[in-house]
Structure formats: structure tokens, C-alpha cells
C-alpha positions in Angstrom: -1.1 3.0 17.5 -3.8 0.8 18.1 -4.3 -0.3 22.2 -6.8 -3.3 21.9 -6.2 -5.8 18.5 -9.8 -5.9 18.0 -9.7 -2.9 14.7 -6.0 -4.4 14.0 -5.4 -0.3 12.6 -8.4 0.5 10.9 -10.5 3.6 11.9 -13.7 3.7 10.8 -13.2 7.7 10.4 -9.6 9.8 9.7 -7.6 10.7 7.0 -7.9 7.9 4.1 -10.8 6.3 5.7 -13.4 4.9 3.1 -16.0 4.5 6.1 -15.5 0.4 6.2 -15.8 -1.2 8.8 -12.7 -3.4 7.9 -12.3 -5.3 10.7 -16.2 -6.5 11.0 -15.7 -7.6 7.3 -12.3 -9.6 8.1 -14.4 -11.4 10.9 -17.2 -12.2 9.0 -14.8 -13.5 6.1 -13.0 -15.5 8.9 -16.4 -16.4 10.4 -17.9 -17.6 6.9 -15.0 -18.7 4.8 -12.0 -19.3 7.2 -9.0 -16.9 6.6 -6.5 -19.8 6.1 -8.9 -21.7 4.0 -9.1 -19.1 1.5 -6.6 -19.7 -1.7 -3.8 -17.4 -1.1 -1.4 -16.6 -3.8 2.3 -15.4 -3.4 3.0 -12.3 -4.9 6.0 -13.3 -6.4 7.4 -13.3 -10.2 6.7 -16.6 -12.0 9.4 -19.3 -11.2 11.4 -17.6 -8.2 11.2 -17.7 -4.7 10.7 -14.3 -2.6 11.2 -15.0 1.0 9.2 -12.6 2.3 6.3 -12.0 -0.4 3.1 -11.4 0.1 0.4 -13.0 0.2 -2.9 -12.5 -1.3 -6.9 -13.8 -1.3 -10.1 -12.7 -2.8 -13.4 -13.3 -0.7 -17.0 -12.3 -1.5 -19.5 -11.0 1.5 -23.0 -10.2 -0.2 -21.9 -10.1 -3.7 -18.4 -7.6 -2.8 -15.3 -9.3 -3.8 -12.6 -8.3 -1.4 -8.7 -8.3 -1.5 -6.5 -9.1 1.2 -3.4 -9.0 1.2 -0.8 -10.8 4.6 2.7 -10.8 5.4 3.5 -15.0 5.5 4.1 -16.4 8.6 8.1 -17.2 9.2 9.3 -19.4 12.1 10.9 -16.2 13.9 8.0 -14.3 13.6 7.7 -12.0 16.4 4.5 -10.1 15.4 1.1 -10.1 17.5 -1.6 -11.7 16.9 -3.5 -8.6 15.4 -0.2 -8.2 13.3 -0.5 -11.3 11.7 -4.0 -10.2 9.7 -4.8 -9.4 6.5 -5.6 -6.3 5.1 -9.2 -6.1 3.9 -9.2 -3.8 0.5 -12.8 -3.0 -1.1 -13.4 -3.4 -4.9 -12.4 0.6 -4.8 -9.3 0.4 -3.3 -7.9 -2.5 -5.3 -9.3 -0.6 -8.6 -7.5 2.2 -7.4 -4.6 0.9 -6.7 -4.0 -0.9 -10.6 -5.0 2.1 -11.9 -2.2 3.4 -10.1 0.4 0.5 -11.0 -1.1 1.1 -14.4 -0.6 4.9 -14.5 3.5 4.2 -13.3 2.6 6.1 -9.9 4.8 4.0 -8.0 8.1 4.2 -10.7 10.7 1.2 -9.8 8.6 -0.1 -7.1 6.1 -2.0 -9.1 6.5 -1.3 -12.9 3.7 -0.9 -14.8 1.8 -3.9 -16.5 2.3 -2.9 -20.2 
């Protein structure tokens, strides 16, 4: 668990770690784009509503599109302020992650794009 909400649970080292420094690129997205001005997109099938879907952004720091990806705010929403963030995914991650929605690694979670 994280004690201060200034890495909002991202080690710069660890098991997993890619060696970002994810929280210095959320600021600086927040610092030169503004997180809630960025176009966020629910991830949600075409024509319904999911209550709680996700949300998700691109943003581009020196030429690296990012992803991030937030839980929406809800009225009753009890979760810090470090909570509330978005996750920062590099090109790699994202890339990695298709391949693996591509490849059926995740089964009846998220079925593969074919």
C-alpha cells in the first residue's frame, strides 16, 4: 500500500516495473494538457449504458502517445484523491496488452477482436 498519494501505486522498481516514472508523466500530462480536458472515451459496447465503465484518453509527452485509463467519478464515490487517477500505460504496455486481447489470453473477460 502506498502511504503518501504522491506515486498513487507505481514503483519505479519491483516486480512488473517497466522503469517509468508514471506518476511524473501523469503530472506533466495534467500540468500540460489538463487531465479532465483530455477527450475520454467510455469503454463501453456501442449503444448501451455500463454504469461503471471505464474510461479512457490518449496524450502525447515528447512524441509518446500514452493511454490512461480511470474509473468515472459516481456521486457516492468514496475513493481518495490519489484513487481517483488514471493509470498512465506506455506505447508498450498498451501494445502488449491487444496483443493479448488479440491472442484470447483473457477468454470471457474481453473476447478477442476477430
Amino acid at each position: 500500500m502506498v502511504e503518501n498519494g504522491s506515486t498513487a501505486g507505481y514503483p519505479e522498481d519491483g516486480p512488473g516495473s517497466t522503469g517509468v516514472d508514471k506518476a511524473a508523466i501523469r503530472a506533466r500530462i495534467d500540468e500540460e494538457c489538463g487531465l479532465d480536458s483530455l477527450s475520454w472515451r467510455r469503454a463501453e459496447p456501442e449503444g448501451e449504458h455500463i454504469e461503471d465503465a471505464l474510461e479512457i484518453a490518449e496524450a502525447t509527452l515528447d512524441e509518446v502517445t500514452y493511454l490512461l485509463v480511470r474509473r468515472p467519478a459516481t456521486i457516492d464515490d468514496s475513493r481518495t484523491e490519489a484513487q481517483r487517477l488514471p493509470l498512465v500505460f506506455t506505447p508498450e504496455e498498451r501494445e502488449a496488452f491487444l496483443g493479448g486481447v488479440d491472442d484470447g489470453d483473457f477468454g470471457e473477460i474481453i473476447p478477442p477482436a476477430h
